[in-house]
VOFI-251172 format. One record per residue (C-alpha): residue number from 1; z, x, y; residue in one letter. Coordinates in steps of 0.2 Angstrom, whole numbers, always signed. Layout:
+-----+-------+-------+-------+---------+
| num |    c3 |    c1 |    c2 | residuo |
+-----+-------+-------+-------+---------+
| NUM |     Z |     X |     Y |       A |
...
+-----+-------+-------+-------+---------+
This chain:
+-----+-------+-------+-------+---------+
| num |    c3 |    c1 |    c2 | residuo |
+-----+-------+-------+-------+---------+
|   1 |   -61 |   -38 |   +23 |       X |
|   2 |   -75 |   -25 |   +27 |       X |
|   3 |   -76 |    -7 |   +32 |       X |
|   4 |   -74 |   +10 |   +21 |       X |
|   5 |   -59 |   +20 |   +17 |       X |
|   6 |   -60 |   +37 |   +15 |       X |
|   7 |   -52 |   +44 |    -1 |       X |
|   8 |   -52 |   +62 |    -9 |       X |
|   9 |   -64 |   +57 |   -21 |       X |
|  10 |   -76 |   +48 |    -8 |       X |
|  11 |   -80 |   +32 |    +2 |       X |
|  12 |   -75 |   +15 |    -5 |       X |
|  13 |   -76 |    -1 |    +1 |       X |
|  14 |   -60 |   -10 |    +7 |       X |
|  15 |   -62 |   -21 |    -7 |       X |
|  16 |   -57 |    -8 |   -19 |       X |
|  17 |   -41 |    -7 |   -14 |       X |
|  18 |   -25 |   -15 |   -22 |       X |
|  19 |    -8 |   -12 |   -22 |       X |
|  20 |    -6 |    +3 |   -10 |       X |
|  21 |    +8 |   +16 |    -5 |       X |
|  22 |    +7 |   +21 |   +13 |       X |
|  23 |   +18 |   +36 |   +15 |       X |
|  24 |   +20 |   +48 |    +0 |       X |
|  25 |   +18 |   +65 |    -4 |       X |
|  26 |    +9 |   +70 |   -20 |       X |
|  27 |    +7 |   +88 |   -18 |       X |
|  28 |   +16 |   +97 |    -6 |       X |
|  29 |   +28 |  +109 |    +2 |       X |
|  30 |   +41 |  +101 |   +13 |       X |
|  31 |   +52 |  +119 |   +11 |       X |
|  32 |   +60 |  +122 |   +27 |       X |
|  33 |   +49 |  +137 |   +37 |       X |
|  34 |   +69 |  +149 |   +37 |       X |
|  35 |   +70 |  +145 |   +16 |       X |
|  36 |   +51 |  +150 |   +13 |       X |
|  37 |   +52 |  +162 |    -1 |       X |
|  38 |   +68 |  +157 |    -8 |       X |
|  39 |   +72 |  +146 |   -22 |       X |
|  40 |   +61 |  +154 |   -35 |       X |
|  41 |   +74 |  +150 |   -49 |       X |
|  42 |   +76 |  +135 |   -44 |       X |
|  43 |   +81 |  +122 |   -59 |       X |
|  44 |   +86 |  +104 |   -60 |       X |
|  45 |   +99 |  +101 |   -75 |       X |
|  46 |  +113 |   +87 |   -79 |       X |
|  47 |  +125 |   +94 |   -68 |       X |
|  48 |  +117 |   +96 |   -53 |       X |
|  49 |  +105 |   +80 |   -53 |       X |
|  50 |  +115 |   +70 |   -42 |       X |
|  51 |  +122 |   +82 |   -32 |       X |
|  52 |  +102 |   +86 |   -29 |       X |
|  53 |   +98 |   +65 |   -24 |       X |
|  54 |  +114 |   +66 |   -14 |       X |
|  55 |  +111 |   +85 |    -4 |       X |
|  56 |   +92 |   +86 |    -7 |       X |
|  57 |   +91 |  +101 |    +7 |       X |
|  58 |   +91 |  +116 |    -7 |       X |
|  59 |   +77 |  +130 |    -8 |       X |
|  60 |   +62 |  +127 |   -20 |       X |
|  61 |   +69 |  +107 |   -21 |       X |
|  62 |   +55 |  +101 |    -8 |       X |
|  63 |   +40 |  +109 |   -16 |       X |
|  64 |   +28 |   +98 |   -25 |       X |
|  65 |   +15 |  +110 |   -34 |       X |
|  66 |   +15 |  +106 |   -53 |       X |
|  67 |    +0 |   +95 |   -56 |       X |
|  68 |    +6 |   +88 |   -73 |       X |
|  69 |   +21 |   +81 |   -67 |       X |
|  70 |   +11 |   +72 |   -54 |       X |
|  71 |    -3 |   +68 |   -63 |       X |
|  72 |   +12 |   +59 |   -75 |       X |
|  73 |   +18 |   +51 |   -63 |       X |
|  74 |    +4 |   +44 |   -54 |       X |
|  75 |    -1 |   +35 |   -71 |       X |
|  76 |   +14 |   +27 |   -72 |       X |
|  77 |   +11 |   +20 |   -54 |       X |
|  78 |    -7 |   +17 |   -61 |       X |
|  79 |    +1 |    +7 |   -77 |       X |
|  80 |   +12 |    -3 |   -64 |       X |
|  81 |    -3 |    -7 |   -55 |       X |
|  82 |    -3 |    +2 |   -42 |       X |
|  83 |   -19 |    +5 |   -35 |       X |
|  84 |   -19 |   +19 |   -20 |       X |
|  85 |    -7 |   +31 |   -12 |       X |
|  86 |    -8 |   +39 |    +5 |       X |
|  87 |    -2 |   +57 |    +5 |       X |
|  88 |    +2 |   +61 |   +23 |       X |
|  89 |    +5 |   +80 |   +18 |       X |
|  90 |    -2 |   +87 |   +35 |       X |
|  91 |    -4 |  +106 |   +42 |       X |
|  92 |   +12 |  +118 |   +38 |       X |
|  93 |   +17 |  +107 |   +23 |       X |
|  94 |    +5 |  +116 |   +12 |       X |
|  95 |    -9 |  +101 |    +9 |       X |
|  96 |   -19 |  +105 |    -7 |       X |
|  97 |   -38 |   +93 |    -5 |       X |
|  98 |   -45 |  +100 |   -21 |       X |
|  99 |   -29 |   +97 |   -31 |       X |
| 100 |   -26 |   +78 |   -25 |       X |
| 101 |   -47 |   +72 |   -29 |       X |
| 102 |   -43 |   +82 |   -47 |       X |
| 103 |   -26 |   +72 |   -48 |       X |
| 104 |   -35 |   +57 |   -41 |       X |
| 105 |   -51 |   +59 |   -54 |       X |
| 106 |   -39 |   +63 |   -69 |       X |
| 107 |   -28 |   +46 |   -66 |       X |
| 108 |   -38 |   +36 |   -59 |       X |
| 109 |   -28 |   +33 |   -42 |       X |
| 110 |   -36 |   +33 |   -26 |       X |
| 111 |   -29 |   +43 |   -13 |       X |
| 112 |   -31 |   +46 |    +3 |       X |
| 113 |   -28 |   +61 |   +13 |       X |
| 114 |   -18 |   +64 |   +32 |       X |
| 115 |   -25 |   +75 |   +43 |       X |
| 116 |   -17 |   +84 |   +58 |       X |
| 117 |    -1 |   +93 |   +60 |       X |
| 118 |   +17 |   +92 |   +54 |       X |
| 119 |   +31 |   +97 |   +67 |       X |
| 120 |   +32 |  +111 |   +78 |       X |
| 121 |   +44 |  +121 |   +67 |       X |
| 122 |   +32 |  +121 |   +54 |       X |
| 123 |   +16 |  +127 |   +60 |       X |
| 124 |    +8 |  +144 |   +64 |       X |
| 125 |    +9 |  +151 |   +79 |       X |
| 126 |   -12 |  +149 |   +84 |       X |
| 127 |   -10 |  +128 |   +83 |       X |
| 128 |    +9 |  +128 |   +92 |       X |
| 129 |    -2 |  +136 |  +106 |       X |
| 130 |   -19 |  +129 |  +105 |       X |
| 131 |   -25 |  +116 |  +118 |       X |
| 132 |   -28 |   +98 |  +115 |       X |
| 133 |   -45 |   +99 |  +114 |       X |
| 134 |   -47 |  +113 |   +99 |       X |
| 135 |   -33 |  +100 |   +88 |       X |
| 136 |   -43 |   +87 |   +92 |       X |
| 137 |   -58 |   +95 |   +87 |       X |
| 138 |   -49 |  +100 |   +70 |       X |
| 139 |   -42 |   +82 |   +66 |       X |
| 140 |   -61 |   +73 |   +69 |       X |
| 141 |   -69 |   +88 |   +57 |       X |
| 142 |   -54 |   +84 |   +44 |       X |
| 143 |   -59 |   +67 |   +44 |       X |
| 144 |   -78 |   +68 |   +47 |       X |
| 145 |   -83 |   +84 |   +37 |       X |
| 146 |   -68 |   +89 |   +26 |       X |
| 147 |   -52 |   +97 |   +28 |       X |
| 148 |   -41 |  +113 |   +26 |       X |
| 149 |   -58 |  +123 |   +21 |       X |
| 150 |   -65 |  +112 |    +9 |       X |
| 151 |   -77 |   +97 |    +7 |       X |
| 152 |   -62 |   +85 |    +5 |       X |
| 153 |   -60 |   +71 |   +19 |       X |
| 154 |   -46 |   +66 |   +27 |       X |
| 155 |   -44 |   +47 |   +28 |       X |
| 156 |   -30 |   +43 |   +41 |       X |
| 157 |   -23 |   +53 |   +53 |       X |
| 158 |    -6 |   +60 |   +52 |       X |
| 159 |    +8 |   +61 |   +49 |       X |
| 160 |    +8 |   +70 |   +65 |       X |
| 161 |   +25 |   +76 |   +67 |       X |
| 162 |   +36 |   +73 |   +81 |       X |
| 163 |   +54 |   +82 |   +82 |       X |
| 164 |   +66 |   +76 |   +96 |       X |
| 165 |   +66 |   +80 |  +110 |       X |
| 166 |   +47 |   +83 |  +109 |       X |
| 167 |   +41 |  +100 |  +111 |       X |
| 168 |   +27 |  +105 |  +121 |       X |
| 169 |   +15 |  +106 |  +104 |       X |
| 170 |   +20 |   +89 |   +98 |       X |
| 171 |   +14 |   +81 |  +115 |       X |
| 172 |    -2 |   +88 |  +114 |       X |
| 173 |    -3 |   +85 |   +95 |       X |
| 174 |    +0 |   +68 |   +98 |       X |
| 175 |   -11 |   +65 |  +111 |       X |
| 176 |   -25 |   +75 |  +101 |       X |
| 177 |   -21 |   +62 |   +87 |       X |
| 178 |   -27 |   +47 |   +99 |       X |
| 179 |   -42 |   +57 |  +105 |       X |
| 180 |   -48 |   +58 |   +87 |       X |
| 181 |   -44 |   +41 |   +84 |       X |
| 182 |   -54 |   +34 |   +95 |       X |
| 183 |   -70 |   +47 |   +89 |       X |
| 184 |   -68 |   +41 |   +71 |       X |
| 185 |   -57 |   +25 |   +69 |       X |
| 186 |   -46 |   +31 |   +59 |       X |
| 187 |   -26 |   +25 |   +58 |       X |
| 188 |   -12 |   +36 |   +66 |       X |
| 189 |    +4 |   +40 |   +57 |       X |
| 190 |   +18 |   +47 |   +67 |       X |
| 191 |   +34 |   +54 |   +58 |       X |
| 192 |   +45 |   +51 |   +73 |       X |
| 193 |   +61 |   +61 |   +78 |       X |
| 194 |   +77 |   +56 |   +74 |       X |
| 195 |   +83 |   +49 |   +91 |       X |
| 196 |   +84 |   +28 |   +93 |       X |
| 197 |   +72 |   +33 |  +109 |       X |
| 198 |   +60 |   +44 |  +100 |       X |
| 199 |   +46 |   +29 |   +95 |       X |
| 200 |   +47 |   +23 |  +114 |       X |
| 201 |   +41 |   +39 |  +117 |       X |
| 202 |   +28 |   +42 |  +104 |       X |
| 203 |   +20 |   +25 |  +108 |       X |
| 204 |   +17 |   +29 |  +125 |       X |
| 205 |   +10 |   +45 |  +125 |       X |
| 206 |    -1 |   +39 |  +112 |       X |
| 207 |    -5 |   +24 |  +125 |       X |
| 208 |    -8 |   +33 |  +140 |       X |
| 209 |   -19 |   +43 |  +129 |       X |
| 210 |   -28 |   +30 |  +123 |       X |
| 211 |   -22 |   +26 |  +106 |       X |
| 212 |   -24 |    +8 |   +98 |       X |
| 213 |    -8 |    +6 |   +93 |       X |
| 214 |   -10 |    -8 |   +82 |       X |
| 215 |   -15 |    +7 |   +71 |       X |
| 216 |    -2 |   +17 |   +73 |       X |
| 217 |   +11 |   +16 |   +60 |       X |
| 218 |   +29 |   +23 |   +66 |       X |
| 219 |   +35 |   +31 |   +50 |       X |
| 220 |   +54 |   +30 |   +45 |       X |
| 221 |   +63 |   +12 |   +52 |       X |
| 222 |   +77 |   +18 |   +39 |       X |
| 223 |   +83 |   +32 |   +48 |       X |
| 224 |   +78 |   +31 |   +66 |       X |
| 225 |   +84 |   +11 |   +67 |       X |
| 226 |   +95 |    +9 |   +50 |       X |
| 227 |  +104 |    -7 |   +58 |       X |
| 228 |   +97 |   -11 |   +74 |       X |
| 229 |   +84 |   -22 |   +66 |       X |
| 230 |   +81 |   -30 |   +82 |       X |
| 231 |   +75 |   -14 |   +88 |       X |
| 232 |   +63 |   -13 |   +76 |       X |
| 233 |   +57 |   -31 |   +78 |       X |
| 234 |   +54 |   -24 |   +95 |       X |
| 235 |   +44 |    -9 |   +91 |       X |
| 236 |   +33 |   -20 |   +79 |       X |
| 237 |   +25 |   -30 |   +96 |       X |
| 238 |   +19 |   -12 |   +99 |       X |
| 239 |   +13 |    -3 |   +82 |       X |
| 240 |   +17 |    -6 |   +65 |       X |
| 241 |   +33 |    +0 |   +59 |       X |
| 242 |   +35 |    +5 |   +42 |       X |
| 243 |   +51 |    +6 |   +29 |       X |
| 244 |   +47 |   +21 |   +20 |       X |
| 245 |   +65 |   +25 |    +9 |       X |
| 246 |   +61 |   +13 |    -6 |       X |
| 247 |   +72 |   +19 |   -21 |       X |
| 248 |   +83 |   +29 |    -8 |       X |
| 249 |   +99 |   +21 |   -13 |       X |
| 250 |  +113 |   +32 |    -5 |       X |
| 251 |  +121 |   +28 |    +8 |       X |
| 252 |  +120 |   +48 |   +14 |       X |
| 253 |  +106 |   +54 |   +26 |       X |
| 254 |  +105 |   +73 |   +22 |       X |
| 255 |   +95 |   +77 |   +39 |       X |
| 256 |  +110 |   +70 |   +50 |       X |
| 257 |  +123 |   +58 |   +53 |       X |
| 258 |  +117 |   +40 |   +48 |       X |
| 259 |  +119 |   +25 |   +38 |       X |
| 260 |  +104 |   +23 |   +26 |       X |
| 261 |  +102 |    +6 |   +20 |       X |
| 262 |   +98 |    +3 |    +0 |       X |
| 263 |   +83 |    -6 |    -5 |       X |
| 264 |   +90 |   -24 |    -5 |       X |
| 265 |   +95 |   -21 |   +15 |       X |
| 266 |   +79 |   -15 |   +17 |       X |
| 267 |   +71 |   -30 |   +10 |       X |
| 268 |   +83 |   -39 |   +23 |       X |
| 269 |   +74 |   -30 |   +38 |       X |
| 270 |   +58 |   -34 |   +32 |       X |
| 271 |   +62 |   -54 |   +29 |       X |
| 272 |   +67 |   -52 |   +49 |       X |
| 273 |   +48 |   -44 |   +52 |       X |
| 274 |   +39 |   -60 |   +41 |       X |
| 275 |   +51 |   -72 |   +50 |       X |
| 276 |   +46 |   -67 |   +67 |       X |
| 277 |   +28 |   -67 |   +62 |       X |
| 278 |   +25 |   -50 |   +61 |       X |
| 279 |   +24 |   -48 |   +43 |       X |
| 280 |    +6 |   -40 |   +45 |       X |
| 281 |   +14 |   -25 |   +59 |       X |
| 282 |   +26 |   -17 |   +43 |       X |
| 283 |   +21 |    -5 |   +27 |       X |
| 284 |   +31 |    +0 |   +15 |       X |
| 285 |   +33 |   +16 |    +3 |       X |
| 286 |   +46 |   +29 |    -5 |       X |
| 287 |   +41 |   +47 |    +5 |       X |
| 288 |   +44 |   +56 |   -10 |       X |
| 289 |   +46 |   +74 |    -4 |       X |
| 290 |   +58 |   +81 |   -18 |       X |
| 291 |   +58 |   +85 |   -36 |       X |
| 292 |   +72 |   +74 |   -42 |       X |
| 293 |   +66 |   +57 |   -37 |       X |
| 294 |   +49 |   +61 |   -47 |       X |
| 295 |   +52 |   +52 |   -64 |       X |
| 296 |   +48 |   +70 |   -74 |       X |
| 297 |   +65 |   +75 |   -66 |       X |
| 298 |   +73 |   +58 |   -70 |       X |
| 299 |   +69 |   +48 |   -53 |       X |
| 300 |   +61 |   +32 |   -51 |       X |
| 301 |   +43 |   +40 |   -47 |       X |
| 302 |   +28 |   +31 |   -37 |       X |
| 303 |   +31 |   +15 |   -47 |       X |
| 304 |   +48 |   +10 |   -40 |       X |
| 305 |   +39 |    -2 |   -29 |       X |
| 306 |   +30 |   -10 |   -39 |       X |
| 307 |   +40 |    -9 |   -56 |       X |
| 308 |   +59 |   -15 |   -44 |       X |
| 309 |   +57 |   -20 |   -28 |       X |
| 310 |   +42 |   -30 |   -29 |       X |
| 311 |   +53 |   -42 |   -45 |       X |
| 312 |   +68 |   -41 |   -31 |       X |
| 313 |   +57 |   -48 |   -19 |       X |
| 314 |   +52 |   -63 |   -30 |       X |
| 315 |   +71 |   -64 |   -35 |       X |
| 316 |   +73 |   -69 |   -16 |       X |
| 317 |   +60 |   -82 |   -12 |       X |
| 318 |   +47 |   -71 |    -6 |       X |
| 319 |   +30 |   -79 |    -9 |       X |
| 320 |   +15 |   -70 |   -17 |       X |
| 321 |    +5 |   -73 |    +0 |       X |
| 322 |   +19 |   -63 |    +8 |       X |
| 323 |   +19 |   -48 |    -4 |       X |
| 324 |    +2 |   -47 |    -6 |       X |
| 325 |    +0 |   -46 |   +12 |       X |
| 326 |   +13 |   -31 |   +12 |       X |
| 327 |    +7 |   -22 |    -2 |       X |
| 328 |   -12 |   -24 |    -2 |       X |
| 329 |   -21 |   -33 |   +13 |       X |
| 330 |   -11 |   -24 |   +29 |       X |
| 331 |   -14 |    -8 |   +21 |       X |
| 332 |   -33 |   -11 |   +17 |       X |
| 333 |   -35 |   -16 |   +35 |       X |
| 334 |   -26 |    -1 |   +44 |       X |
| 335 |   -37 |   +10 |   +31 |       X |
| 336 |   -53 |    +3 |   +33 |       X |
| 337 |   -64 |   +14 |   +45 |       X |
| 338 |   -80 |    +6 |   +54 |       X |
+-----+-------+-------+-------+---------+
């Protein structure tokens, strides 16, 4: 393996790297734009914990700011032996550089940063209207100088947010992603929208527009294809497809009206990916974006993976090679630049 990736604290070689989240959110604020300023009182107690992990959609419950409860957390990820995370905490969800290289510094954890935009909802009025050009201008000086006003390097690009149907900004957004890939190298991730169409879509504007898409990552198979696995066997001859709802385990999706699958179902999907020889086109991780599935708030934090999943795996005859390759080789590869 060669090339560099690109972390909060600096360049590292590939090498570095070992078991890896692709698709988490460290510090952040996922608060939808009509609830900003609400939620101030917000607290998390015994009789409303599973009401919160059941209907997570409550003012002050997506914000992610204390840096002792992550710092916490990311040790015990650390102590599983979890290597890096990727925090795809792009524009309009309130990304913090400095506070994820002092996290990263204080724990030990390599992270890596997203650069870009989140979904047109969420973003000020200046980028909904600017032209491809000027975002794609901004995503290569994220990657390439630093990002958000400070000296701290983006290392992927995304997740670029895409709502369905796709609005006007989220077209160009998309299509500024690909021009800044191909200036720098770096991965795309795409939070697609909720529509069985929606990653279609995405993957060929991103093509026409010049995208490799054997970097692009389509965030979210749980949701967007939650039983049409075939679907997603499909999407992974195009671009890597990633299952990122680990430690999700009810069966109600709070955004709309579908069917999540639990972990071991998941786990299913992904032996259909391996067994059509795409195990190398899919990535995993938990998108934790709410207070309660941190383990300061009794949840099951970064190191679900690696702590459950990764014994029920074993439990079910998959092979080291198999979960290395999930876990630690695929993820180097789509973060290494040059």
């Amino acid at each position: 393996m060669s090339g560099t990736i690109i972390t909060v604290s600096g360049p590292v070689a590939a090498e570095a790297l070992g078991p890896t989240l692709m698709h988490e959110h460290v510090l952040c604020d996922l608060t939808r734009p009509e609830w900003r300023g609400q939620g101030g009182d917000f607290s998390i107690t015994l009789d409303n914990r599973h009401e919160l992990d059941y209907r997570p959609m409550v003012p002050g419950h997506h914000i992610l700011a204390d840096r002792a409860v992550a710092a916490h957390d990311l040790a015990a990820f650390a102590s599983a032996g979890g290597s890096a995370i990727v925090d795809l905490t792009t524009g309009g969800i309130a990304p913090d550089p400095i506070g994820l290289r002092d996290l990263s510094r204080e724990t030990g954890v390599h992270i890596v940063l997203g650069a870009g935009f989140y979904t047109d909802g969420y973003v000020d009025e200046a980028t909904r209207e600017a032209p491809v050009e000027a975002l794609a201008e901004t995503i290569v000086a994220q990657v390439t100088e630093g990002a958000w006003g400070t000296d701290v390097r983006c290392g992927v690009i995304g997740e670029i947010g895409v709502s369905w149907p796709m609005t006007p900004f989220e077209r160009r957004s998309l299509i500024a992603g690909a021009k800044a890939q191909r200036r720098t190298g770096a991965m795309i991730n795409v939070h697609p929208g909720r529509h069985p169409q929606a990653c279609t879509e995405i993957c060929d504007v991103l093509e026409t527009a010049g995208a490799d898409l054997s970097r692009v990552v389509m965030s979210h198979m749980d949701r967007t294809h939650p039983e049409d696995v075939d679907a997603v066997v499909a999407l992974a001859r195009r671009c890597v497809v990633e299952y990122d709802f680990f430690g999700i385990e009810t069966s109600n999706y709070w955004m709309g009206v579908v069917d999540l699958p639990n972990d071991w179902m998941r786990l299913r999907a992904l032996r259909r990916l391996f067994d059509a020889g795409l195990g190398d086109r899919v990535v995993i991780s938990h998108d934790i974006c709410t207070r309660t599935r941190l383990l300061a708030q009794g949840g099951h934090g970064y190191r679900h993976i690696l702590a459950n999943v990764r014994p029920l795996m074993r439990d079910r005859g998959w092979s080291e090679a198999e979960i290395e390759t999930l876990l630690v080789a695929t993820p180097r590869r789509l973060l290494a630049i040059g």
